[in-house]
C-alpha positions in Angstrom: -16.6 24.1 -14.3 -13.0 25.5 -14.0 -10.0 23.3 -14.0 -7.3 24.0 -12.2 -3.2 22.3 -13.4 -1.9 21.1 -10.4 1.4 22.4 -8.9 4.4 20.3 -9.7 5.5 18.0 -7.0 8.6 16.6 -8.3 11.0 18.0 -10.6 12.9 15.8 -12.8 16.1 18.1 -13.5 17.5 15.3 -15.2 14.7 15.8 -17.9 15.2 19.8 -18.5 17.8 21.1 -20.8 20.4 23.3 -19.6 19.9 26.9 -20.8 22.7 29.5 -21.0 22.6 32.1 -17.8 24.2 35.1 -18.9 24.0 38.3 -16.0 26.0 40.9 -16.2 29.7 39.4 -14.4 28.1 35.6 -13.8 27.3 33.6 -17.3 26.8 29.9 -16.6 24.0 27.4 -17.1 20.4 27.0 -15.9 17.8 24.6 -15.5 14.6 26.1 -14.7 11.0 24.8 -13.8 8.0 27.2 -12.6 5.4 25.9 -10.6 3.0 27.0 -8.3 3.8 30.9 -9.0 7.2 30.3 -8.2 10.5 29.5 -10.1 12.8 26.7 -9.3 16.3 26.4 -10.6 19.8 24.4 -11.0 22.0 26.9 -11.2 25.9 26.1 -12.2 27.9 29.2 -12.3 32.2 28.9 -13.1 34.8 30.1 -11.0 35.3 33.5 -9.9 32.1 34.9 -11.2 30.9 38.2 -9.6 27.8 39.2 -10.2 27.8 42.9 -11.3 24.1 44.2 -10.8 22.2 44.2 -7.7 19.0 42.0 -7.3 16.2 42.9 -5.7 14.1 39.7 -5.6 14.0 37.8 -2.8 15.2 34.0 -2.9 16.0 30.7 -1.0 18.0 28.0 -1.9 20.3 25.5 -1.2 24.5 25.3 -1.6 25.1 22.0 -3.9 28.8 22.4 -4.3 31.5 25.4 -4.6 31.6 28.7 -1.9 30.3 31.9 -2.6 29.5 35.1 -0.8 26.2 37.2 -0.9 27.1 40.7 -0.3 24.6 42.9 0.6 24.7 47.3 1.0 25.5 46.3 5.0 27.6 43.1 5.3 28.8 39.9 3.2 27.5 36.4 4.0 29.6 33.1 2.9 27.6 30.4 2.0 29.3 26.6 1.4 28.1 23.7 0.0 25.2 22.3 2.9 24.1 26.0 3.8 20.8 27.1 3.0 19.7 30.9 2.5 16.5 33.3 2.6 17.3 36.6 1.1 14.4 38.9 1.7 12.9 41.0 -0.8 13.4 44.0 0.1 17.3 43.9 0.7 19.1 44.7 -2.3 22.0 41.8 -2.7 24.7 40.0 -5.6 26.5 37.3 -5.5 30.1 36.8 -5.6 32.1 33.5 -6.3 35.2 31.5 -5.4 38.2 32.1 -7.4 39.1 28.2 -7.9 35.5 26.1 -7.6 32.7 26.1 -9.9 29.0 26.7 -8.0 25.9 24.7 -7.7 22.9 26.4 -6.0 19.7 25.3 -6.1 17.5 28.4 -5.5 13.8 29.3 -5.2 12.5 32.6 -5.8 8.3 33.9 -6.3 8.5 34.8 -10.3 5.9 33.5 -12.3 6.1 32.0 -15.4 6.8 34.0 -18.6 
């Protein structure tokens, strides 16, 4: 008989510990939790971070607080606190912050767990 761990249903962010976030252009703090082949985090990035290397993962998440603009090879997309996103896959994209407010995101993205 096989047992099979269920998928988280809540996530206490409270509980996890922040961890450093440190991409080329956009260092910060993360809290991360993987569940159900996916990887959910708290993301708090500082002011006037600009990411420097192109992503190729896609993601969705949520704007908690600041404004930042996800640029991809065709166009630039704003995104303010109460604004969701869905970046596909297979569109190469980065991330670009405001100059004078810190960002919270909450973002979603299918990586498992290491």
């Amino acid at each position: 008989m096989s047992t099979t761990t269920p998928a988280l249903v809540g996530i206490d962010f409270d509980a996890i510990p922040w961890e450093k976030w440190d991409k080329p252009g956009a260092v910060g703090r993360v809290k991360i939790a993987y569940t159900g082949g996916r990887r959910v985090r708290l993301l708090e990035l500082p002011p006037g971070f600009n990411e420097l290397k192109w992503c190729e993962h896609g993601h969705q998440g949520y704007v908690l607080q600041g404004e930042f603009t996800i640029h991809f090879d065709d166009r630039s997309v704003p995104c303010r606190p109460g604004m969701g996103f869905v970046i596909p896959g297979d569109e190469r994209h980065r991330s670009q912050g405001s100059d004078t407010e810190q960002t919270v995101v909450y973002v979603i993205d299918e990586v498992p767990a290491p």
